[in-house]
C-alpha atoms as a printed R data frame, in Angstrom:
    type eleno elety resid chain resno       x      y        z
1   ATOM     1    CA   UNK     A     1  13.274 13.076 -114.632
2   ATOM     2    CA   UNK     A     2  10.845 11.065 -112.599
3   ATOM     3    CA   UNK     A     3  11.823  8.480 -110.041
4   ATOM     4    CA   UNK     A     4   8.953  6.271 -109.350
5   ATOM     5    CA   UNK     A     5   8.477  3.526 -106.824
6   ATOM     6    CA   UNK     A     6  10.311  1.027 -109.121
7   ATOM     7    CA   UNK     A     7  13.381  2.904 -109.440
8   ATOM     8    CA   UNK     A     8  13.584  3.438 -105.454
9   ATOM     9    CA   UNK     A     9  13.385 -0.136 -105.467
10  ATOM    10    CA   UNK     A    10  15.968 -1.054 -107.867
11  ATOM    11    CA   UNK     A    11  18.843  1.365 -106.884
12  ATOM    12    CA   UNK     A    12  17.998  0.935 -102.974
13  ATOM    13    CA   UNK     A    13  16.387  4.617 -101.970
14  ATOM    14    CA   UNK     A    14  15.453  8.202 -102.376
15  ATOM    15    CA   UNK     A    15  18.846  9.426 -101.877
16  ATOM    16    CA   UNK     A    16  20.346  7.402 -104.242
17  ATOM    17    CA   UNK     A    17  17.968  7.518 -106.516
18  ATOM    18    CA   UNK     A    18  18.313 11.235 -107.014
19  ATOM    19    CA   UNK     A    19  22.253 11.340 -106.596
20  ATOM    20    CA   UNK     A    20  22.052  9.484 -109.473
21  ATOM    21    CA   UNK     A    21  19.741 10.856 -111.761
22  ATOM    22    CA   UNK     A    22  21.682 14.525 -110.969
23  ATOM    23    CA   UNK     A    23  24.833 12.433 -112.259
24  ATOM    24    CA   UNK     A    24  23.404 11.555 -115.513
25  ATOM    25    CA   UNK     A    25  20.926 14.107 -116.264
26  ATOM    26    CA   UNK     A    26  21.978 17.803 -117.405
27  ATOM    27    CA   UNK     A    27  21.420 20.531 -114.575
28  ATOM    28    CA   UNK     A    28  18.594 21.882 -116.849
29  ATOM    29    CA   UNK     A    29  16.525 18.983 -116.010
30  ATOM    30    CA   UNK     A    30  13.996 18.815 -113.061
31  ATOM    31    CA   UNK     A    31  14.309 15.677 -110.783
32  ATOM    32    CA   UNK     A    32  10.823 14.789 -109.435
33  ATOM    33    CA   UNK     A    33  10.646 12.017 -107.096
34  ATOM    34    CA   UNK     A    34   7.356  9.688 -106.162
35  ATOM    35    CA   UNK     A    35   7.125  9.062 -102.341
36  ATOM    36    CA   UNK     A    36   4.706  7.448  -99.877
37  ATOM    37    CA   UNK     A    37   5.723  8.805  -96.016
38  ATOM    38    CA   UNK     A    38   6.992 11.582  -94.429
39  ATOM    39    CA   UNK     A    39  10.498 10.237  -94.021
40  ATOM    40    CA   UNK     A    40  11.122  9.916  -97.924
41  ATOM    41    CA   UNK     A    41   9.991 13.035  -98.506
42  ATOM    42    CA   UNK     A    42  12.222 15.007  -96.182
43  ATOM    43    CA   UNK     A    43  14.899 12.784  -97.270
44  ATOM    44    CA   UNK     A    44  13.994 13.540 -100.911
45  ATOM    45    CA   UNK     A    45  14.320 17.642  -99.927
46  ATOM    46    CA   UNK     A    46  17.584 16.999  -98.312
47  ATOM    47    CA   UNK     A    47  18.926 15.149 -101.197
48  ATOM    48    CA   UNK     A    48  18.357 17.918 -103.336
49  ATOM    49    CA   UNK     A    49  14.873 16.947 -105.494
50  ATOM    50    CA   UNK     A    50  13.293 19.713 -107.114
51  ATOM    51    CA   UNK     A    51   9.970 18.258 -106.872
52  ATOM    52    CA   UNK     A    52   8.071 15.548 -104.291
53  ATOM    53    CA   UNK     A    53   5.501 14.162 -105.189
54  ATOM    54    CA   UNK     A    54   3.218 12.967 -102.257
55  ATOM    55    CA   UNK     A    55   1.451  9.704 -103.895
56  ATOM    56    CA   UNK     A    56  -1.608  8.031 -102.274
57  ATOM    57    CA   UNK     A    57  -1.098 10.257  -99.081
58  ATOM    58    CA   UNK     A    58  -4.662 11.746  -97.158
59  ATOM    59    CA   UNK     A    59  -4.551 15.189  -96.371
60  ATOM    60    CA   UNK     A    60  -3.618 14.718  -93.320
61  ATOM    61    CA   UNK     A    61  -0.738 13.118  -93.760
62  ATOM    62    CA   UNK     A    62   0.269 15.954  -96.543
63  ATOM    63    CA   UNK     A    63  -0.302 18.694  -93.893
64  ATOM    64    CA   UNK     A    64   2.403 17.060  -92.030
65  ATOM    65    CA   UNK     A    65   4.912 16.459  -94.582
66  ATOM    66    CA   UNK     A    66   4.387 19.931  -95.420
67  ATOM    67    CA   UNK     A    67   4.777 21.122  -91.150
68  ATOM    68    CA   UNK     A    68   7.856 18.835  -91.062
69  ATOM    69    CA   UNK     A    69   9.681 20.487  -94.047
70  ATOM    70    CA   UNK     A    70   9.164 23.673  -93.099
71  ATOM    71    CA   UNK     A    71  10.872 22.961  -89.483
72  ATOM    72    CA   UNK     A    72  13.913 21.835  -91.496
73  ATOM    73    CA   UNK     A    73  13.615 24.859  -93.414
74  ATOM    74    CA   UNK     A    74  13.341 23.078  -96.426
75  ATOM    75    CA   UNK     A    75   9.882 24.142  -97.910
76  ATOM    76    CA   UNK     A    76  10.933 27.039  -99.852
77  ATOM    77    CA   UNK     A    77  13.705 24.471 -101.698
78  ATOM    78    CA   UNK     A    78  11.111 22.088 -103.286
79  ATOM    79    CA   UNK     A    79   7.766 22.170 -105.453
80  ATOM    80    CA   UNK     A    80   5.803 19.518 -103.405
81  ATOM    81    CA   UNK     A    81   2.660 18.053 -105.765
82  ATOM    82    CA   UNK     A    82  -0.305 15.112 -104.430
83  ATOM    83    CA   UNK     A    83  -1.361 12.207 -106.626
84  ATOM    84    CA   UNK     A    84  -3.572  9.378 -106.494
85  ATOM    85    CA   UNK     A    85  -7.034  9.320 -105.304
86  ATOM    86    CA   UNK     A    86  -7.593 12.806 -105.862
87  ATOM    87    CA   UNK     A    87 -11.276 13.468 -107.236
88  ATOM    88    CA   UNK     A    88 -14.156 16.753 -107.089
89  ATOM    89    CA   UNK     A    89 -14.565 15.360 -103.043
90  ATOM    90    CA   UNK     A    90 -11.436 16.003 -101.532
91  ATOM    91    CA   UNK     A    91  -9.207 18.261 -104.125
92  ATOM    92    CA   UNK     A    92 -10.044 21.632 -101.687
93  ATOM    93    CA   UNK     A    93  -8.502 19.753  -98.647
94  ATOM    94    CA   UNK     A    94  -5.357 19.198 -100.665
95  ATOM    95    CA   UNK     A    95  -5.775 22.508 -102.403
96  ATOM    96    CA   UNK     A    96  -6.306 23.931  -98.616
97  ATOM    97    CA   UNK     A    97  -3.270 22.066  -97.386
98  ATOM    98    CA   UNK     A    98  -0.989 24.470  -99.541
99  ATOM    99    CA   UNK     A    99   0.505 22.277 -101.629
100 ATOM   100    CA   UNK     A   100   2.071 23.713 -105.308
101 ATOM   101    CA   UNK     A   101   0.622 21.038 -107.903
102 ATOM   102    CA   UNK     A   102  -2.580 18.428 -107.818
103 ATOM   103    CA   UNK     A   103  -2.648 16.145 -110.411
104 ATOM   104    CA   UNK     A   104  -5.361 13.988 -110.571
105 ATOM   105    CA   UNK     A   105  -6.851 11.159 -113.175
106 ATOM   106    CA   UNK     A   106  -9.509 11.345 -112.105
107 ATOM   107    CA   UNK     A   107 -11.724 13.420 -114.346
108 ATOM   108    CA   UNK     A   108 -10.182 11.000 -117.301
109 ATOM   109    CA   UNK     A   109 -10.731  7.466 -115.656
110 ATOM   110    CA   UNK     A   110 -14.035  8.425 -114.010
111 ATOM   111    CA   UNK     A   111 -15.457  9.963 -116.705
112 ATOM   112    CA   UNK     A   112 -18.593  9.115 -118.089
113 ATOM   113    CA   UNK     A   113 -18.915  8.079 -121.783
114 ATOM   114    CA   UNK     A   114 -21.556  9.339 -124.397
115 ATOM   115    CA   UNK     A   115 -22.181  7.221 -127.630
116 ATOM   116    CA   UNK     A   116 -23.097  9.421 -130.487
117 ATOM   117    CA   UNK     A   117 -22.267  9.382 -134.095
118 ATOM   118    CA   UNK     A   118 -21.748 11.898 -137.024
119 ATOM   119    CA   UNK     A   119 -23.320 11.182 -140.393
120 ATOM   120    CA   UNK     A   120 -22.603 13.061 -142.945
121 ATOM   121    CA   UNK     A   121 -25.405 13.294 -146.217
122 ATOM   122    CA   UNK     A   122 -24.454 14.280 -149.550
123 ATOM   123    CA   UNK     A   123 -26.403 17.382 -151.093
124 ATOM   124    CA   UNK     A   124 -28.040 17.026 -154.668
C-alpha cells in the first residue's frame, strides 16, 4: 500500500492515513508512506509504517530524519527509501547517508533518445 501526498490530504495525516490502510489491508501487505519533513516521518515510524519514503528531501535533511529516528529508537522498525531529484550527481550522498532504498527516475526521464530503424530484406 502506498499513501501519497493526496491521501494525507484527504483523510487529514500520516497517522491516520496508515491506521487506516492497516484496517483495510491484510497484515501481509507493506504500508509505505510518502513524506516531506522530519516530523511526518517520525510520526509515520510511530504509527507503525513499514516503509518512509523521504520525497524531495536533500541529504541533509535525510541525515537528520535518519539521527532523529534513531534517538527514538525507531530506525531498526522501518525501511526508510529517498525519491525525487535523485540523479548520477548526488545518489552517493544519499547512498552515504545510509538509507535502505533509492529510487530514482531519473535514468528514464533524462535519458537520451537514439533514432534508428531495422529493415529487414528478403533473400532470393
Amino acid at each position: 500500500v502506498l499513501i501519497k501526498d493526496n491521501h494525507l490530504a484527504l483523510v487529514g495525516g500520516v497517522v491516520e492515513a496508515i491506521s487506516r490502510a492497516r484496517k483495510y489491508v491484510s497484515f501481509t501487505k507493506k504500508i509505505e508512506i510518502e513524506v516531506e519533513t522530519l516530523e511526518e516521518a517520525l510520526q509515520a515510524a510511530n504509527a507503525g509504517a513499514d516503509i518512509v519514503m523521504l520525497d524531495n528531501m536533500a541529504p541533509e535533511g535525510v541525515k537528520a530524519v535518519l539521527t532523529a529516528l534513531d534517538d527514538e529508537n525507531l530506525r531498526d522498525n522501518v525501511i526508510i527509501e529517498v525519491s525525487g531529484g535523485i540523479n548520477s550527481d548526488n545518489i552517493m550522498q544519499f547512498a552515504k547517508a545510509g538509507v535502505d532504498v533509492i529510487s530514482t527516475g531519473y535514468i528514464t526521464h533524462s535519458a537520451r533518445s537514439l533514432d534508428l530503424s531495422l529493415e529487414l530484406e528478403k533473400l532470393h
